[in-house]
PyMOL CGO cylinders between C-alpha atoms (Angstrom):
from pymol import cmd
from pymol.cgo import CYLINDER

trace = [
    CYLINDER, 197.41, 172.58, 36.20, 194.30, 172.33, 38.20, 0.3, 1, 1, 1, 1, 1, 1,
    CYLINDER, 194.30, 172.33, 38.20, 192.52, 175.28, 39.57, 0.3, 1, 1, 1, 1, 1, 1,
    CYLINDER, 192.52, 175.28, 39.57, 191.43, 175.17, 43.07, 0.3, 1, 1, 1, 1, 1, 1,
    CYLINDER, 191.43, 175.17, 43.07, 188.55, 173.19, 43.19, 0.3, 1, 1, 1, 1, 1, 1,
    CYLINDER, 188.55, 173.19, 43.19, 185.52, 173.49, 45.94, 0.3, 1, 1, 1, 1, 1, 1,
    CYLINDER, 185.52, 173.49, 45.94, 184.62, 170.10, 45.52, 0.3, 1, 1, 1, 1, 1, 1,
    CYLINDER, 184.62, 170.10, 45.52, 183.04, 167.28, 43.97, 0.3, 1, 1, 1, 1, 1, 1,
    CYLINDER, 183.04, 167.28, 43.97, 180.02, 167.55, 41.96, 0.3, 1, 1, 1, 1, 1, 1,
    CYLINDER, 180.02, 167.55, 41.96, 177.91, 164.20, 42.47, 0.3, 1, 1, 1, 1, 1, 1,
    CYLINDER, 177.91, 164.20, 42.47, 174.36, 163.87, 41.51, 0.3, 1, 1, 1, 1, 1, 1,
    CYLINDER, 174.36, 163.87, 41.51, 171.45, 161.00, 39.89, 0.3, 1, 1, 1, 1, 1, 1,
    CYLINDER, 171.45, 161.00, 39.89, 173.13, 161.42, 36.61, 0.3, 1, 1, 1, 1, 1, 1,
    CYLINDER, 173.13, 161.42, 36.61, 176.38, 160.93, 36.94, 0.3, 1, 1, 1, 1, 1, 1,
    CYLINDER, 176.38, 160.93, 36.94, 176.80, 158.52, 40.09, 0.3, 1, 1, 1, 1, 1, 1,
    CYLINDER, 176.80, 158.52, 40.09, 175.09, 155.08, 38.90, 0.3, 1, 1, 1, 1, 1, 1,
    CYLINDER, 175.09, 155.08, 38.90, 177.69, 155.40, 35.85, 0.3, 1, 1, 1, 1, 1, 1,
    CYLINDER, 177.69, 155.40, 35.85, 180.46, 155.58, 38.33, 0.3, 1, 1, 1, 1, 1, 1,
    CYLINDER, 180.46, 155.58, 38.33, 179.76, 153.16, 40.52, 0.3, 1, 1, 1, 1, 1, 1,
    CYLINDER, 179.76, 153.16, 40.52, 178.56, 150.59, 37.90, 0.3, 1, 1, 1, 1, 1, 1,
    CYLINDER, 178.56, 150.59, 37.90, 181.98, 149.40, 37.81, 0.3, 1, 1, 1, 1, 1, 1,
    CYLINDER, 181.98, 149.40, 37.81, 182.15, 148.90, 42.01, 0.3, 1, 1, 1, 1, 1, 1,
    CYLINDER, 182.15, 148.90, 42.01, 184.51, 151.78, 42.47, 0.3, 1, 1, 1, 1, 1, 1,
    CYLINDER, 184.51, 151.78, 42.47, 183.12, 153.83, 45.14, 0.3, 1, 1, 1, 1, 1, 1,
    CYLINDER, 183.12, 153.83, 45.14, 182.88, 157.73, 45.70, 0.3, 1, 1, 1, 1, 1, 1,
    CYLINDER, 182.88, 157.73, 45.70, 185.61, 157.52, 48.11, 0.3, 1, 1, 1, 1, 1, 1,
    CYLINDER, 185.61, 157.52, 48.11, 187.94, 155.78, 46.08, 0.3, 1, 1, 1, 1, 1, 1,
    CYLINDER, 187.94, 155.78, 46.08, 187.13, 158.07, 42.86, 0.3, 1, 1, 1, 1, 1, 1,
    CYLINDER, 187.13, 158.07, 42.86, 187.49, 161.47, 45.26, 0.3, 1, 1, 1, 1, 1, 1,
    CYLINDER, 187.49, 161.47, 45.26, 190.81, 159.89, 46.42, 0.3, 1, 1, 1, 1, 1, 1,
    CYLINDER, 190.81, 159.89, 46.42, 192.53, 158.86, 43.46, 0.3, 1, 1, 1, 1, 1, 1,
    CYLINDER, 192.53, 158.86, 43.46, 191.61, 162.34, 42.07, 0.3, 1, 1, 1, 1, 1, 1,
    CYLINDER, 191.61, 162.34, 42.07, 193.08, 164.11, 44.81, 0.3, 1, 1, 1, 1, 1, 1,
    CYLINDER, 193.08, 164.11, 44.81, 196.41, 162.26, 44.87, 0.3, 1, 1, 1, 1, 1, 1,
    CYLINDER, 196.41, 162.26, 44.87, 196.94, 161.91, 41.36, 0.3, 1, 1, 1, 1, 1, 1,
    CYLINDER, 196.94, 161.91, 41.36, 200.63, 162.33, 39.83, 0.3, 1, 1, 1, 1, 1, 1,
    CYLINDER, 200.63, 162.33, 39.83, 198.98, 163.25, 36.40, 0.3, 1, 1, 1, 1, 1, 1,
    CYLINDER, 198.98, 163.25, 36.40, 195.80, 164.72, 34.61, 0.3, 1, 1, 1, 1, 1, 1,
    CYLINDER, 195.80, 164.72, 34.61, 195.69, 164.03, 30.63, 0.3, 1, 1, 1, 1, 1, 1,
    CYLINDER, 195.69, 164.03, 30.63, 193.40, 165.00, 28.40, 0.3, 1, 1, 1, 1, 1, 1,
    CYLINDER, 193.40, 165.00, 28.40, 190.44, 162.84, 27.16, 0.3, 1, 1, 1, 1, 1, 1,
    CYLINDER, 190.44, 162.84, 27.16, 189.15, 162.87, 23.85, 0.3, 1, 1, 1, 1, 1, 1,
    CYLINDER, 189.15, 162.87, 23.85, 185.88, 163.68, 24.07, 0.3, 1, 1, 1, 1, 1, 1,
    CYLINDER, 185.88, 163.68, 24.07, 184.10, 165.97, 21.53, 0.3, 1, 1, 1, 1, 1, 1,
    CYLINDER, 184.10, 165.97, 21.53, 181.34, 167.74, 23.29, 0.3, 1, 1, 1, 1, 1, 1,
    CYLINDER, 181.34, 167.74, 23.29, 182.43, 168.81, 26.51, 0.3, 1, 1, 1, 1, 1, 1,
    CYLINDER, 182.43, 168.81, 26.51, 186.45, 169.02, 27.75, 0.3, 1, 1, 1, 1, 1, 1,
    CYLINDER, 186.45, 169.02, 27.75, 187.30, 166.03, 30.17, 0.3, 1, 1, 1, 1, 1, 1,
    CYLINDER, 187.30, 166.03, 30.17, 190.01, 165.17, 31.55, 0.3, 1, 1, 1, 1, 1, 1,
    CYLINDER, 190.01, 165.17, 31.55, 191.71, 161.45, 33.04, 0.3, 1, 1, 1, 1, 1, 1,
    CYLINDER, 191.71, 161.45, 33.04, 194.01, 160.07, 35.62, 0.3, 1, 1, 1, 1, 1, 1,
    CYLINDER, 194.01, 160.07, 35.62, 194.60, 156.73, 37.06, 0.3, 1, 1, 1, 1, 1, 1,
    CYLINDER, 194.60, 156.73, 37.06, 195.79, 155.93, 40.36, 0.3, 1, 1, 1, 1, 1, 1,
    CYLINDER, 195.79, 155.93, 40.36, 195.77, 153.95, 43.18, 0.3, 1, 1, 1, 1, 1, 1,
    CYLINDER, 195.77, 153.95, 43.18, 193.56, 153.58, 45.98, 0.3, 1, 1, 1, 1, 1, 1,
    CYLINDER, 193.56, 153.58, 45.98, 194.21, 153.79, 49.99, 0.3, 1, 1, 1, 1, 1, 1,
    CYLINDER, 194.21, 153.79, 49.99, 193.86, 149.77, 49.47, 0.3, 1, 1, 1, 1, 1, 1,
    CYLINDER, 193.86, 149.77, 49.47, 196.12, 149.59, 46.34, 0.3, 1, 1, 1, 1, 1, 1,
    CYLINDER, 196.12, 149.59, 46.34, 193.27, 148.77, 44.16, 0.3, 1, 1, 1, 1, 1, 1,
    CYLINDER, 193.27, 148.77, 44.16, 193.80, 150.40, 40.74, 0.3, 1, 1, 1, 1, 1, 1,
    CYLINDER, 193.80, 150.40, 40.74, 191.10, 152.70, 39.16, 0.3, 1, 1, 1, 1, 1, 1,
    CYLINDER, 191.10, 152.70, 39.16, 190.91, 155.14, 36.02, 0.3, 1, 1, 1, 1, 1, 1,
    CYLINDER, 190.91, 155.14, 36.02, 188.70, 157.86, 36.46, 0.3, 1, 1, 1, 1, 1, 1,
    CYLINDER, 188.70, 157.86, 36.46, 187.71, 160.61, 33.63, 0.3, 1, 1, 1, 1, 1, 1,
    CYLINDER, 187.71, 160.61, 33.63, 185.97, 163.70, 34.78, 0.3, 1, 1, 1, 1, 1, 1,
    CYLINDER, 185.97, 163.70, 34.78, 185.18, 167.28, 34.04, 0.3, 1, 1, 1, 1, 1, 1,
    CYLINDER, 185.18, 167.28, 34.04, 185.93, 170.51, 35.64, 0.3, 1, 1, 1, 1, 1, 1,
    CYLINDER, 185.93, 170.51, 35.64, 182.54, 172.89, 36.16, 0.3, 1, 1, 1, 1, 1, 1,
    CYLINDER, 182.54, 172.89, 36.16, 182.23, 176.39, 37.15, 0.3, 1, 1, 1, 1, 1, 1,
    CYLINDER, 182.23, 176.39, 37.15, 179.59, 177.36, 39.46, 0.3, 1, 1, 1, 1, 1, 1,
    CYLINDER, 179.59, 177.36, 39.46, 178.94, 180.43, 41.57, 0.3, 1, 1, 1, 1, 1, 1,
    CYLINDER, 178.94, 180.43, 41.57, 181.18, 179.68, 44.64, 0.3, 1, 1, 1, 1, 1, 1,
    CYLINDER, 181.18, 179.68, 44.64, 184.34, 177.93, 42.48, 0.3, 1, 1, 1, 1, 1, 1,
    CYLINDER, 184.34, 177.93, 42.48, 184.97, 174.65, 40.57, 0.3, 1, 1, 1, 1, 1, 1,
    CYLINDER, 184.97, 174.65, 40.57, 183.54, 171.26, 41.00, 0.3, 1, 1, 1, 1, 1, 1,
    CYLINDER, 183.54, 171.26, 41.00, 184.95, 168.49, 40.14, 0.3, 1, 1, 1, 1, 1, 1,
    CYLINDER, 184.95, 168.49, 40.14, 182.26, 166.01, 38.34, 0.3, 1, 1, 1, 1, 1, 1,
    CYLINDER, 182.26, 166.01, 38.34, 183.57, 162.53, 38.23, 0.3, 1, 1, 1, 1, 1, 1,
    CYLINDER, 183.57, 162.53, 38.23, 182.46, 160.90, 34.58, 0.3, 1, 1, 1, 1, 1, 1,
    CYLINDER, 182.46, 160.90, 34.58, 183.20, 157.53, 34.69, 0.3, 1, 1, 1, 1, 1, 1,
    CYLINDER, 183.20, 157.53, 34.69, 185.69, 155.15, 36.85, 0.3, 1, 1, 1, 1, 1, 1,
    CYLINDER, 185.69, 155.15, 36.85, 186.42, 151.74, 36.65, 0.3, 1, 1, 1, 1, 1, 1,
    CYLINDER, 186.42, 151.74, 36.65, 189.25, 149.40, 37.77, 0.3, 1, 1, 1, 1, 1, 1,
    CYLINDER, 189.25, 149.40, 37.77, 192.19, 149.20, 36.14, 0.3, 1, 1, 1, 1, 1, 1,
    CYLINDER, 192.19, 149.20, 36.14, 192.84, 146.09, 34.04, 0.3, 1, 1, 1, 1, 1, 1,
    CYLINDER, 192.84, 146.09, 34.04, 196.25, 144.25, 34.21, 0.3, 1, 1, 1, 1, 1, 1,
    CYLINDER, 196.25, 144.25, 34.21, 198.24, 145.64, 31.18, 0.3, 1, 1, 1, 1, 1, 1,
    CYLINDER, 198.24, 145.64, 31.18, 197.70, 149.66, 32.51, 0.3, 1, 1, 1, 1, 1, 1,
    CYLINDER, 197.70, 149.66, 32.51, 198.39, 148.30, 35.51, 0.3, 1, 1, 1, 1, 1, 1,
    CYLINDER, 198.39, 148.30, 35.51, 201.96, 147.29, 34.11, 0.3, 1, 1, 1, 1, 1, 1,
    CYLINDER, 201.96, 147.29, 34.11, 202.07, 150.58, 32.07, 0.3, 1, 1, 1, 1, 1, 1,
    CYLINDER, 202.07, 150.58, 32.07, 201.04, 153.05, 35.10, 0.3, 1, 1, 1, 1, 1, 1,
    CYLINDER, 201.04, 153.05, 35.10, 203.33, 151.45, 37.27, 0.3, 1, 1, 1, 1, 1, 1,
    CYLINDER, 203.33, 151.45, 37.27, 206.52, 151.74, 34.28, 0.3, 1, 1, 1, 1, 1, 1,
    CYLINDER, 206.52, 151.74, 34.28, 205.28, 155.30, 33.92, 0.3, 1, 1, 1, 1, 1, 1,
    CYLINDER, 205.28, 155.30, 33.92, 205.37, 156.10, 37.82, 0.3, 1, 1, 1, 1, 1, 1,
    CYLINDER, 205.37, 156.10, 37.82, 209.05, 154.23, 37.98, 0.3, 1, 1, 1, 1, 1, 1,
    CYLINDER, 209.05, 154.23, 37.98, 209.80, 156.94, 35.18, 0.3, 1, 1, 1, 1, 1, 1,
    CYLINDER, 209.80, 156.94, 35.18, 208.83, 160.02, 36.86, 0.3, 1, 1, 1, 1, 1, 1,
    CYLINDER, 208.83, 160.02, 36.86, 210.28, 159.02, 40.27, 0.3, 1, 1, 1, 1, 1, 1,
]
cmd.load_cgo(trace, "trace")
C-alpha cells in the first residue's frame, strides 16, 4: 500500500526520459493515480516500483517510479513511461478480467 503522497516530483532529470516515449505528464500522473496495482521493479540501487494502466483516452502506458520523502510528505517521481505494446496489452487486460 501506498502512503499518502503530496505529489509528483518532476524536474530536468527525470522528465525528458519520460516523455521520450510521447507519454505526457498528464497521462503518467493519471495512470498512477488510478492504478488497480503497484509491483515491484527490479532495480538494484534505489526501490521502484511499476503499474500499467490506461489513459482518460484508452491509450495504454507502463510507468515505473519511485516514492521520495521530503520535508512536507512523499513525492511521487515518475522514472520512466512508455506505451504499452500489444502483447501486455492482451496480458493487462486478462489480468484486469481476473480481478474484476
Amino acid at each position: 500500500m501506498l502512503p499518502i503522497v503530496a505529489g509528483f516530483d518532476w524536474d530536468d532529470g527525470n522528465w525528458p526520459k519520460c516523455g521520450k516515449h510521447g507519454v505526457s505528464r498528464d497521462e503518467i500522473e493519471y495512470v498512477i493515480s488510478v492504478a488497480r496495482f503497484v509491483v515491484d521493479d527490479p532495480n538494484p540501487g534505489e526501490k521502484r516500483l511499476r503499474t500499467v494502466g490506461r489513459t482518460k483516452f484508452g491509450r495504454y502506458v507502463f510507468v515505473a517510479f519511485a516514492l521520495r520523502e521530503k520535508e512536507d510528505g512523499f513525492y511521487i517521481r515518475p522514472i520512466s513511461a512508455r506505451y504499452m505494446h500489444r502483447k501486455e496489452i492482451e496480458q493487462y487486460e486478462k489480468e484486469v478480467a481476473r480481478l474484476a
